[in-house]
C-alpha positions as CSV (number, residue, x, y, z in Angstrom):
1,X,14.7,-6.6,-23.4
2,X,11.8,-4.0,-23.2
3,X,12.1,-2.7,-19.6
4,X,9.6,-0.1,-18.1
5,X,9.8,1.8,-14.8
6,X,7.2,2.5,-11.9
7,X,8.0,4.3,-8.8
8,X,6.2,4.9,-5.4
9,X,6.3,7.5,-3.0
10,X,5.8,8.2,1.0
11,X,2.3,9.3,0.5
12,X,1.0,6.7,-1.9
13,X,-1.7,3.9,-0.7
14,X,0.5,0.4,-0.1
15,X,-0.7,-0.9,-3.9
16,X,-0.3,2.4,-5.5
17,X,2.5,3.5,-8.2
18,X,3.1,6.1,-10.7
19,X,4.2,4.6,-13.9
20,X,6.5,6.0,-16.1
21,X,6.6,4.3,-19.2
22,X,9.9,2.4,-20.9
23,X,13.3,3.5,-20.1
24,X,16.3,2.4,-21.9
25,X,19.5,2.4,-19.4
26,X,20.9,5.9,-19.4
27,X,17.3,7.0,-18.3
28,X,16.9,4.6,-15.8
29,X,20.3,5.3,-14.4
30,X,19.0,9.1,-14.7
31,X,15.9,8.5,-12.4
32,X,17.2,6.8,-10.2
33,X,20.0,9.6,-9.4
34,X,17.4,12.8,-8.8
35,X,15.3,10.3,-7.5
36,X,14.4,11.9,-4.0
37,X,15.0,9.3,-1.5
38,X,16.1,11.8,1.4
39,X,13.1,13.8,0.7
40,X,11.0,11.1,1.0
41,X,12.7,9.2,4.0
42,X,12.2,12.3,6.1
43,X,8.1,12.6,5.1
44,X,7.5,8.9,5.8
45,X,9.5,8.9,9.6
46,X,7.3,12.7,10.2
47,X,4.7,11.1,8.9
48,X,1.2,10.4,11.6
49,X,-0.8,7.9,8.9
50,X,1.5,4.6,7.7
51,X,3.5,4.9,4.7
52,X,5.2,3.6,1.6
53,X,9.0,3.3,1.8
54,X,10.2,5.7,-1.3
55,X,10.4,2.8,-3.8
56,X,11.6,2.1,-7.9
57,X,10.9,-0.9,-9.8
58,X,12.2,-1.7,-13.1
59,X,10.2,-4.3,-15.0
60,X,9.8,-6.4,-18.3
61,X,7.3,-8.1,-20.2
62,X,8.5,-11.7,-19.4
63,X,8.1,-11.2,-15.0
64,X,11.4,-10.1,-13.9
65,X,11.6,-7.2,-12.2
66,X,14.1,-5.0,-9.9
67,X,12.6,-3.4,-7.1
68,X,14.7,-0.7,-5.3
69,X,13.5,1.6,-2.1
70,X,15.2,2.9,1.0
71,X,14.6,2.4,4.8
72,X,17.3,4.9,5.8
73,X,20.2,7.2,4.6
74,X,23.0,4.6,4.9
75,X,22.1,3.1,1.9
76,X,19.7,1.2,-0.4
77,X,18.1,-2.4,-0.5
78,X,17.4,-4.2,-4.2
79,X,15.3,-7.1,-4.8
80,X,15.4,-9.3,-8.3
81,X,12.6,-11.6,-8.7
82,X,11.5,-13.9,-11.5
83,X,8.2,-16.0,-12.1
84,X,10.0,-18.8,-9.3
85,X,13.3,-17.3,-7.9
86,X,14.4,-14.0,-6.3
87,X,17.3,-12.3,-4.8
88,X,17.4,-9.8,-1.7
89,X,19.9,-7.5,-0.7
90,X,21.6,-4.2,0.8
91,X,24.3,-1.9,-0.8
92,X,25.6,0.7,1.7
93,X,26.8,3.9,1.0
94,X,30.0,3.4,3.3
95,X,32.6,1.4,0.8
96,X,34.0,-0.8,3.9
97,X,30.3,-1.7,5.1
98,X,29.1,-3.3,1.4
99,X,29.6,-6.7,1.2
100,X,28.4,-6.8,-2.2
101,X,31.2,-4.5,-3.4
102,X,28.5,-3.2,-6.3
103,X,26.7,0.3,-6.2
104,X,23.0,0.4,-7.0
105,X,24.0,1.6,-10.7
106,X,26.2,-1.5,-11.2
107,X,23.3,-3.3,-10.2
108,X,20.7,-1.7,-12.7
109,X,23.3,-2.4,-15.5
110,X,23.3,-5.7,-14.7
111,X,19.7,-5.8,-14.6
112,X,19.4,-4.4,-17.9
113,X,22.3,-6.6,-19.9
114,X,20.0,-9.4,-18.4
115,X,23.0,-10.9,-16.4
116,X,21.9,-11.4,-12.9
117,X,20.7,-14.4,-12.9
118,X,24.4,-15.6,-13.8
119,X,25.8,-13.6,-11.0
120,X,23.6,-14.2,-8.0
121,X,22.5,-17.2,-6.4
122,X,18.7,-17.0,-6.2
123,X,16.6,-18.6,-4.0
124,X,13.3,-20.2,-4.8
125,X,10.1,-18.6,-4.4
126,X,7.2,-20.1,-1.7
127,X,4.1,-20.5,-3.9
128,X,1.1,-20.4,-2.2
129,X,-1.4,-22.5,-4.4
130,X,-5.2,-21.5,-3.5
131,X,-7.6,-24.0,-3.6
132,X,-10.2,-21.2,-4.4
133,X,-10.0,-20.7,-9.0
134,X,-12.3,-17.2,-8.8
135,X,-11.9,-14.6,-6.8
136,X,-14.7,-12.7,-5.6
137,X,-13.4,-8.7,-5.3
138,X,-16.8,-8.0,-3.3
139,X,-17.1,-8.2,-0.1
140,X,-20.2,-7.2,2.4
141,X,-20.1,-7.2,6.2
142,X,-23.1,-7.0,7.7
143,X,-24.1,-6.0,11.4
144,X,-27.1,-7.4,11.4
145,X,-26.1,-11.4,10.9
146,X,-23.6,-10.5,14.1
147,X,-24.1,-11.8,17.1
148,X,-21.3,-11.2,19.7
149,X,-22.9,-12.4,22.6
150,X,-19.7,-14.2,23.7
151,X,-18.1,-10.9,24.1
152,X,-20.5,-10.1,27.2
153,X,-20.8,-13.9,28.2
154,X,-16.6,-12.8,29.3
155,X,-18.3,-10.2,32.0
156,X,-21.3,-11.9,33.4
157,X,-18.7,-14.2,35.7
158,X,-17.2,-11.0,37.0
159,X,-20.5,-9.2,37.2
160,X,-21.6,-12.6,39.5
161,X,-18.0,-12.1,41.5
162,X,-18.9,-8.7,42.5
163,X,-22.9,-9.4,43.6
164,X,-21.5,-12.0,45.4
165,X,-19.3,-9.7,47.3
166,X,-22.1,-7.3,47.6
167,X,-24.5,-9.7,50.0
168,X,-21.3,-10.5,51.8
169,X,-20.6,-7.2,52.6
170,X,-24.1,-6.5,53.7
171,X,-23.6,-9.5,55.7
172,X,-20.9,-8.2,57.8
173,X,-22.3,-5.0,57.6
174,X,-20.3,-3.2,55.0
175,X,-16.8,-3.5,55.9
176,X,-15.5,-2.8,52.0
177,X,-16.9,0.8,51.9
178,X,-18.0,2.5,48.6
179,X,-14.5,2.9,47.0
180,X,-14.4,-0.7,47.2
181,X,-17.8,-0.7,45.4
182,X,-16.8,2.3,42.8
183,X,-13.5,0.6,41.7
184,X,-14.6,-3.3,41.2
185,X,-17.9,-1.8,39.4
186,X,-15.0,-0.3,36.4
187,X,-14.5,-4.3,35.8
188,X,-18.0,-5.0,34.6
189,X,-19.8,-2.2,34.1
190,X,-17.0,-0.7,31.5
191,X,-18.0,-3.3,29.7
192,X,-21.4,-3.6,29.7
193,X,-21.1,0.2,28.5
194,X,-19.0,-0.4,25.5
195,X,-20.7,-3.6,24.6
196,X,-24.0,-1.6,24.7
197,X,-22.6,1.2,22.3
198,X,-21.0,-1.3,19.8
199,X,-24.3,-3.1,19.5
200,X,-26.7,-0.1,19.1
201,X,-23.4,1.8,16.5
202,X,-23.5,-1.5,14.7
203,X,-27.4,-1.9,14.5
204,X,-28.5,-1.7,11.0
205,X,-25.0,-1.4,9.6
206,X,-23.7,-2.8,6.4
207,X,-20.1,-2.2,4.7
208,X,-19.7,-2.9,1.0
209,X,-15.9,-3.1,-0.2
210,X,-14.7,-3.0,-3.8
211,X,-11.6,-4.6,-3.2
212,X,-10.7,-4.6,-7.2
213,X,-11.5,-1.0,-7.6
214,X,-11.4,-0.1,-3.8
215,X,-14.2,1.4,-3.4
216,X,-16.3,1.2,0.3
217,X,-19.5,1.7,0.8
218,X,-21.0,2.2,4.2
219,X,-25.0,1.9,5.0
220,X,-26.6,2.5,8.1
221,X,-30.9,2.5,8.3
222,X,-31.4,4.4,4.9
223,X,-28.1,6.4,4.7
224,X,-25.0,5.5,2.4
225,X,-22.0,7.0,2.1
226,X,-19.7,5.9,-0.9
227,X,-15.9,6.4,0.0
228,X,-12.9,6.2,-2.2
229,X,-9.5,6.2,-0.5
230,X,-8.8,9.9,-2.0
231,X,-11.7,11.0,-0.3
232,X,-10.1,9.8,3.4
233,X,-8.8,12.9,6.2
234,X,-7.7,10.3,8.2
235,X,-8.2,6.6,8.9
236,X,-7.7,5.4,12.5
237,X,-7.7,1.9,14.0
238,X,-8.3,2.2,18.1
239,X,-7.9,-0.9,19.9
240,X,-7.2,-1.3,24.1
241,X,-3.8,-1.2,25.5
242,X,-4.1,-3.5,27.7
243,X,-5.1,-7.0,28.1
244,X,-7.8,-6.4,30.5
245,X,-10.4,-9.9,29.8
246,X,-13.3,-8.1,30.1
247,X,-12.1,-5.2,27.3
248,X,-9.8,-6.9,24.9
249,X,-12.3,-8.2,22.2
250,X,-13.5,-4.6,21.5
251,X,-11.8,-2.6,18.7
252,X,-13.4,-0.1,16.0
253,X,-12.0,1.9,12.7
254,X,-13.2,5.1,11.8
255,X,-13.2,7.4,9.1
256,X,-12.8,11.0,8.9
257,X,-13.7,12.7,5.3
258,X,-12.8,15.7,3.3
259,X,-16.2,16.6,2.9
260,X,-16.4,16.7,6.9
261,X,-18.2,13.2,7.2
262,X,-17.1,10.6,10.0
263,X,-17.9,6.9,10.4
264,X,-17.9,4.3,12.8
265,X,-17.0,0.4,12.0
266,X,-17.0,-1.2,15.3
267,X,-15.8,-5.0,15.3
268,X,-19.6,-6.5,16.0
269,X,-19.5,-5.4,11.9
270,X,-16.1,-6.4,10.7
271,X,-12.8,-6.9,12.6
272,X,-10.8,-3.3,12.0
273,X,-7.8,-4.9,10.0
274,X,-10.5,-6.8,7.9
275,X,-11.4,-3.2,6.5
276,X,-8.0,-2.6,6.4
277,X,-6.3,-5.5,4.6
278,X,-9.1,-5.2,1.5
279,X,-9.7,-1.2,1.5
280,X,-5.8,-0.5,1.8
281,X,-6.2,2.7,2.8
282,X,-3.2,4.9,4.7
283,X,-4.3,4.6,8.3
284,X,-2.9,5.2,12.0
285,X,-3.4,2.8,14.8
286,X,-4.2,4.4,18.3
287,X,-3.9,2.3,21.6
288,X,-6.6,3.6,24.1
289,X,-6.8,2.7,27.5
290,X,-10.7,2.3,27.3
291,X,-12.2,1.8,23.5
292,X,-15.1,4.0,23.5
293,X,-16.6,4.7,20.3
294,X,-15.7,8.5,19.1
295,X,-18.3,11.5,19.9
């Protein structure tokens, strides 16, 4: 059995290996050992933008596959998997903690004499059948066919609430008193601010994604900026912390690049983890209290 190794590391994009080529068993066994799994543990937990757990896979031509990475120090998790079946587990360093009694070595050999499949019990896959036969890789999100008015629909009841409370405290001649005034304003007229940014940051915008070659390609009025993941400083998804009503629909990604150019993509374009999911780029998610675009 032809077998053939890939590996990924703490820095690579979530769909992104380095492949090595075929290995016959004493190489394998020899990559995985100065394989730097400590090394890489420590750069993925230090590590701001998300990660790749450091990560082998051993391959052949007919689908099956052993997939080896580590979470911690204390030892290493495998997964076998075929075109229908697979098998999971964890081999810790600490002899009296393995339940498996094999090493990860023992476990490549066994991979390689083709002979797990006999010594496992594997479990069936869960195939997800698609109604959909083409796949379209291309995807456009554009600001302009938008229309989140329901988002400020949510702050016209508590904009009436507070009117309301305004003619009664004129009525009985202004018991509240401005604080009053200043702090039950922050309810509605936060809001009305943000939803006022996102519209005017999201006029005229349109995102093109490459999700085959991943490739996006942001457009606003008669400026385009082409971005491929490489080109990324960072990547940051900035969504409220709290559950406030009148805030909680309003979440943006942005884009910092090498070459010193930033973008907005507010979610009156394209929910953030929309970008996300078909971009794949390395990213960071930031909890605000208040999401106001970036400066």
């Amino acid at each position: 059995m032809e077998i053939k190794c890939k590996f990924q590391k703490t820095e690579f994009f979530e769909d992104q290996f380095e492949e090595i080529g075929q290995l016959n068993y004493n190489q394998a066994i020899e990559f995985y050992s100065t394989f730097q799994f400590s090394e890489e543990l420590n750069k993925y937990y230090n590590r701001g933008l998300t990660s790749c757990f450091p990560k082998i896979v051993f391959y052949s031509e007919n689908e099956k596959s052993l997939t080896i990475w580590a979470e911690n120090n204390e030892g290493i998790f495998f997964r076998y998997e075929n075109n229908f079946q697979f098998f999971e587990s964890y081999v810790s360093f600490d002899i009296n903690q393995n339940k498996l009694e094999l090493n990860i070595i023992e476990i490549i050999r066994i991979f390689y004499n083709n002979e797990i499949e006999s010594i496992f019990n594997l479990k069936k896959k869960v195939i997800e059948h698609s109604i959909d036969t083409q796949i379209d890789n291309l995807l456009i999100f554009d600001g302009q066919k938008i229309k989140p008015l329901k988002k400020l629909l949510k702050t016209i009841p508590f904009l009436i609430l507070w009117i309301g409370f305004v003619f009664y405290d004129i009525y009985n001649e202004y018991i509240f008193g401005i604080y009053f005034y200043l702090i039950s304003s922050l309810v509605w007229l936060t809001s009305i601010i943000i939803y006022i940014s996102y519209f005017f940051n999201s006029k005229n915008v349109k995102v093109t994604i490459d999700a085959k070659n991943k490739i996006l390609v942001y457009e606003k009025n008669k400026n385009k900026i082409t971005v491929n993941r490489e080109d990324i400083h960072n990547c940051e998804i900035n969504i409220p912390n709290n559950k406030a009503f009148t805030l909680s629909d309003y979440s943006y990604v942005w884009f910092v690049l090498k070459d010193g150019k930033r973008f907005v993509i507010n979610n009156f374009v394209a929910e953030p983890y929309d970008i996300i999911n078909n971009f794949k780029p390395n990213y960071k998610v930031t909890k605000v209290g208040f999401p106001f675009l970036p400066l």
